[in-house]
C-alpha positions in Angstrom: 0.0 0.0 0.0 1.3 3.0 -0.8 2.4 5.8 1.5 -0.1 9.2 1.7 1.8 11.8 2.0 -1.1 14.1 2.9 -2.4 11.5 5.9 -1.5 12.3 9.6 -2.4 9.7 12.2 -3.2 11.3 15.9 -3.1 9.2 18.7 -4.6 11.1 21.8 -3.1 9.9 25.0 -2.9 13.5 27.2 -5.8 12.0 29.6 -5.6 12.3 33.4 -7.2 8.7 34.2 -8.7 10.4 37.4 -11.5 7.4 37.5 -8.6 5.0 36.8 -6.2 5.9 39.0 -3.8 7.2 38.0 -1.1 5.0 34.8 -3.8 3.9 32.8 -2.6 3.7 28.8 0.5 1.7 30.7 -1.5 -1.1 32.3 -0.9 -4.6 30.7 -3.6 -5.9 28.5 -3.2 -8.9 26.4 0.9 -8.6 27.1 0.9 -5.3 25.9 0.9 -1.8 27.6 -3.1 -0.5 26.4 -2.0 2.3 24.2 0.4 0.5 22.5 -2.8 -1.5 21.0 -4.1 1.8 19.0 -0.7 2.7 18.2 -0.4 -0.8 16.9 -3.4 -0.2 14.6 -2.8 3.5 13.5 0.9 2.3 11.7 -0.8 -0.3 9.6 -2.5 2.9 8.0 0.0 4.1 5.1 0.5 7.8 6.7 3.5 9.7 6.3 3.0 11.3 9.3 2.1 10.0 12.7 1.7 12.4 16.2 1.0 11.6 19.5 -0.5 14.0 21.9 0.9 13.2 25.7 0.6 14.7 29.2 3.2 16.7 30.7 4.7 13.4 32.4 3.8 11.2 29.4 2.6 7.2 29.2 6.0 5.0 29.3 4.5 2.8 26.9 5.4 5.9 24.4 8.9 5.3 25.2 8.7 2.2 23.2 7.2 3.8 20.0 9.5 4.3 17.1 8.3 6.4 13.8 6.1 9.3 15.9 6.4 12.6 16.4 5.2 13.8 20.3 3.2 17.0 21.5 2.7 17.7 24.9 -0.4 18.9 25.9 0.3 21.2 29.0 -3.3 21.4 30.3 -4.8 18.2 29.9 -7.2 18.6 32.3 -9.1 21.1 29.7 -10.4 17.9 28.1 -10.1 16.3 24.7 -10.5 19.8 22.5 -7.0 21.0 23.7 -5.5 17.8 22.5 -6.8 17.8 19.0 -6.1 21.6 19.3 -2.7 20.9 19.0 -2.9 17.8 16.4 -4.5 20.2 14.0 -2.2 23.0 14.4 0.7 20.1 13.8 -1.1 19.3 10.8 -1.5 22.7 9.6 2.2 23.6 10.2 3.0 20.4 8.6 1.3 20.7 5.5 -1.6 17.4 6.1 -4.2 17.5 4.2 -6.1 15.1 6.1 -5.5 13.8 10.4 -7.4 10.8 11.9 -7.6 10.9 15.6 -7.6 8.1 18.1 -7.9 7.6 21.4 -5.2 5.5 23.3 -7.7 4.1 25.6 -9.5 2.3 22.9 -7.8 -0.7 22.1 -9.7 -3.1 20.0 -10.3 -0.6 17.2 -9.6 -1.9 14.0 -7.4 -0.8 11.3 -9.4 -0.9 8.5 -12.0 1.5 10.4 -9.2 4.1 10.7 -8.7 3.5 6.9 -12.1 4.0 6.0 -12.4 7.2 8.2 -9.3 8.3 6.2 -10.9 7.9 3.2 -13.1 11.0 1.3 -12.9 14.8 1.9 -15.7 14.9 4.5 -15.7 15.5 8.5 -15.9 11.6 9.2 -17.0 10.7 13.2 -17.7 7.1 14.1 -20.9 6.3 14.7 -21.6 4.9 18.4 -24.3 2.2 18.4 -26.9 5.1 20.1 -26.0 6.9 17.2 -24.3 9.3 18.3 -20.9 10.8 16.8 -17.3 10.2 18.3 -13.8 10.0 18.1 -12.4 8.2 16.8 -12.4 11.1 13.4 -11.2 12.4 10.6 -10.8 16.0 9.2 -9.8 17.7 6.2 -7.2 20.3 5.9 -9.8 23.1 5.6 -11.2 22.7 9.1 -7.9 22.7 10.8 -8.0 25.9 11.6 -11.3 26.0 13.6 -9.9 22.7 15.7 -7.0 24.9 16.6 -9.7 27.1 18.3 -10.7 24.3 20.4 -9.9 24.6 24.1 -12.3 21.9 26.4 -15.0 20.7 24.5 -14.8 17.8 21.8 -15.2 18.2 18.3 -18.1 16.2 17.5 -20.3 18.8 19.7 -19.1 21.4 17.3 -21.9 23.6 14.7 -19.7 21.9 11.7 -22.2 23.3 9.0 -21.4 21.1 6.8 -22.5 17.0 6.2 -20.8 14.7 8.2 -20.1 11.6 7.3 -21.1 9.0 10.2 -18.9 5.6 10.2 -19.8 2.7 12.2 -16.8 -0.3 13.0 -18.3 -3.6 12.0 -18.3 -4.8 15.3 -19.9 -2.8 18.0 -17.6 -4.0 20.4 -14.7 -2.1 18.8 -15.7 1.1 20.4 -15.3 -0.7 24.1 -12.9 1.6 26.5 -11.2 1.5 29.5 -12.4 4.2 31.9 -12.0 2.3 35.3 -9.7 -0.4 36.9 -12.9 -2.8 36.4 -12.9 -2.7 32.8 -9.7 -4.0 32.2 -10.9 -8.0 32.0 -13.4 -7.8 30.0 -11.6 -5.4 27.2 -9.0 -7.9 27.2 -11.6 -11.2 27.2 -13.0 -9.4 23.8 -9.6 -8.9 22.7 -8.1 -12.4 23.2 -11.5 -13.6 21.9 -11.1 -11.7 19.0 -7.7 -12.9 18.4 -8.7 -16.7 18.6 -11.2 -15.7 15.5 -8.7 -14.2 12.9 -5.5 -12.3 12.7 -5.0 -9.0 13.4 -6.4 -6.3 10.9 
């Protein structure tokens, strides 16, 4: 597959994991540190560029990453819209034409749904099975600007004025996330579960 040279890949990983506990994208789940899953599936994507957005005292599973560039967010307790704030003035500066964001805590996300979010010219959220829109996104170059504005709030509560192109992973259980200690065995049950059916996509 051949690299796109306008395509950056975001992985968000600036959270504060208050409801965790504190070291959550470095707790082990199916013999890997959790954001290293995401990561995982964000490189199989044929992006020239790749940028992970981090805390002030980042993951140490990003330690272990080779190929991405690193942003620190200094106030991640803002919320997600500071984060992709500072993807999309990366991308501007950087000359993207198109950034797809994920979240680190979301580990069995497939690859191909990150392609097929890349795909198009449109605002592309994923579509949550209550239909409502989420990250993990898309956006085009021309929007960049207005996510640079973004300080607390997400971009999928944004007035986008435009059609948006809703994308739902084939399997529901893609979108499963790791808020809390307690959710750690069953993410990785539907992970090893899923890895018993086929290979990694």
């Amino acid at each position: 597959m051949a690299e796109r040279a306008d395509l950056l890949t975001v992985l968000l990983a600036a959270g504060a994991a208050r409801r965790f506990g504190g070291g959550k994208l470095d707790a082990p789940v199916a013999g890997r540190p959790l954001g290293t899953w995401s990561a995982i599936a964000l490189q199989r994507l044929p992006a020239s560029g790749r940028l992970i957005v981090v805390p002030p005292t980042p993951p140490a599973f990003v330690d272990a990453l080779e190929g991405w560039d690193i942003a620190t967010n200094p106030m991640p307790e803002r919320g997600i819209g500071g984060s992709i704030a500072i993807a999309a003035r990366h991308a501007a500066a950087y000359g993207f034409e198109r950034m797809v964001v994920a979240l680190a805590d979301m580990p069995l996300v497939p690859s191909d749904h990150f392609a097929a979010l890349a795909d198009g010219d449109a605002i592309a959220f994923t579509r949550y099975p209550d239909g409502s829109p989420g990250v993990p996104a898309a956006f085009p170059q021309r929007r960049f600007a207005a996510l640079a504005e973004l300080t607390s709030g997400g971009a999928a509560e944004q007035d986008w004025g435009e059609e948006i192109a809703l994308i739902a992973p084939r399997d529901g259980q893609a979108l499963s996330d790791v808020d809390e200690q307690g959710d750690l065995p069953a993410v990785e049950r539907l992970f090893l579960e899923r890895a018993d059916r086929k290979p990694p996509q």
